[in-house]
C-alpha positions in Angstrom: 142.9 195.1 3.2 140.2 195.2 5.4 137.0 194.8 4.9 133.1 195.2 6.0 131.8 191.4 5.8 128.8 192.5 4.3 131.0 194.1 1.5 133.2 191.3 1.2 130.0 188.8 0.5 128.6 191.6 -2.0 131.5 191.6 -3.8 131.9 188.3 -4.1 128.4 187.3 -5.1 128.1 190.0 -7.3 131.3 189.5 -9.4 130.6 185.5 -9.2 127.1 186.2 -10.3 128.0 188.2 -13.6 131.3 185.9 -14.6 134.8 186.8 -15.8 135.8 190.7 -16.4 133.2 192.5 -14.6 133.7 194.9 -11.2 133.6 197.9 -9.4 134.5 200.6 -7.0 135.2 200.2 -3.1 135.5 203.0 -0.8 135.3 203.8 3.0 136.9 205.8 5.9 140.7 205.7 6.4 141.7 202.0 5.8 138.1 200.0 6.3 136.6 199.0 3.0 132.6 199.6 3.7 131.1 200.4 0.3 131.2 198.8 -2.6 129.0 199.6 -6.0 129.4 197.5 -8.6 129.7 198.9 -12.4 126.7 197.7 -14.2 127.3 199.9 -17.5 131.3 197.9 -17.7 132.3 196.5 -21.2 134.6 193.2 -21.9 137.5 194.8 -24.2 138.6 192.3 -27.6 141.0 190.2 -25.0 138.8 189.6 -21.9 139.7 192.9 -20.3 137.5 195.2 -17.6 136.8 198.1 -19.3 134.9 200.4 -16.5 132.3 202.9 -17.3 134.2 205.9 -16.0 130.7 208.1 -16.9 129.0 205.3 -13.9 132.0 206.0 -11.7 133.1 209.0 -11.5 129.4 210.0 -10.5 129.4 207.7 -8.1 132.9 208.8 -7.0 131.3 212.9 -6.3 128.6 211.1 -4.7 130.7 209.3 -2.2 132.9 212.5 -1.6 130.3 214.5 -0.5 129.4 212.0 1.8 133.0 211.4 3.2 133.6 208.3 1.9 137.2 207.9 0.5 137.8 205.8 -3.1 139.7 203.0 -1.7 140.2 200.9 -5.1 139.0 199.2 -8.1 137.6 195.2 -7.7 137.8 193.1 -10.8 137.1 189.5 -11.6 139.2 187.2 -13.3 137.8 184.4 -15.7 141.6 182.1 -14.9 142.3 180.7 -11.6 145.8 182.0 -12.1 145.5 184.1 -8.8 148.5 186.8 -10.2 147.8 190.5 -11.9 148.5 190.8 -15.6 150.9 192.7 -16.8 148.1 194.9 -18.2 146.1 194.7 -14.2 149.8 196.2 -13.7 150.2 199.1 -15.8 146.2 199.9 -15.4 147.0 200.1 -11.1 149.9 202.0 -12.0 148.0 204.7 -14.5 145.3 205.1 -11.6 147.7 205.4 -8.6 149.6 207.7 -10.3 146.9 209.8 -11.4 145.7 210.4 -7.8 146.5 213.4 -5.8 149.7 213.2 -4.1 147.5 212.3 -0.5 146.6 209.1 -1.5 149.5 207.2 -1.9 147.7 203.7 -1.2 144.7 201.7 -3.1 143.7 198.7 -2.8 143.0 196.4 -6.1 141.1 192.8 -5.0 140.6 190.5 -7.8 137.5 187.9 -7.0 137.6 184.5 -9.2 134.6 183.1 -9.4 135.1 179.4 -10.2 137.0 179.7 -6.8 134.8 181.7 -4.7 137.9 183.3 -3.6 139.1 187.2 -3.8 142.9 188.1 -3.4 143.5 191.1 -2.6 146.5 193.1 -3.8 147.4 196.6 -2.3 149.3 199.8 -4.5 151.5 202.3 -3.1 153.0 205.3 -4.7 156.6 205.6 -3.4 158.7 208.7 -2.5 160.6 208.4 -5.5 157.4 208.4 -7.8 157.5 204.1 -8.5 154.6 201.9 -7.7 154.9 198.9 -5.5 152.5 196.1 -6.3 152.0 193.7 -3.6 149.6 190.8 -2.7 147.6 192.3 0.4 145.8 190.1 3.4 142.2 190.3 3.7 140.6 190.8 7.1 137.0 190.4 7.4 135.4 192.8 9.8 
């Protein structure tokens, strides 16, 4: 993944600052990650999960479309310094990639953990045969 340093530091000040299980959107042009707006109106579920406000995001997501900037993925923090997806992260990444018109075939899915100051990116891609390939992703800073 790359990313706009300013972004990067936004995400991971903001998910730092609010703890375990909170996030957001990130979006740009082509490949380059330059926005990033973090989803106040999220809930925790019963076991620790991010629960996004789709009403908060999907707003934001028309907004960002009309100014041609391209949702790139979903950022989430994790409270564990266990720096894998869970089998839930899985499915979730797999409901949204395959609910996306057949163009985008590729979102990116960073995960920040706070006690770390660290995010690790991990990169989706809808294959021709219609699976999902998970995968961790590098981060470049730009």
């Amino acid at each position: 993944m790359r990313i706009v340093r300013d972004v990067y530091h936004q995400v991971l000040g903001l998910c730092a600052e609010q703890g375990r299980e909170t996030g957001g959107i990130i979006g740009g042009q082509g490949d380059l990650v330059g926005q990033f707006v973090f989803d106040a109106g999220a809930s925790v579920g019963e076991l620790g999960s991010y629960s996004p406000d789709i009403t908060c995001v999907n707003r934001c997501l028309e907004n960002w479309y009309q100014q041609g900037v391209a949702f790139l993925g979903i950022v989430h923090s994790h409270f564990q310094s266990f720096e894998q997806l869970s089998s839930g992260d899985r499915q979730y990444i797999q409901n949204i990639l395959q609910a996306m018109p057949p163009l985008i075939s590729r979102l990116y899915f960073p995960i920040v953990f706070p006690c770390k100051s660290k995010i690790v990116s991990f990169v989706a891609e809808r294959r021709y045969d219609g699976t999902t390939e998970i995968q961790t992703d590098g981060i470049t800073i730009i």
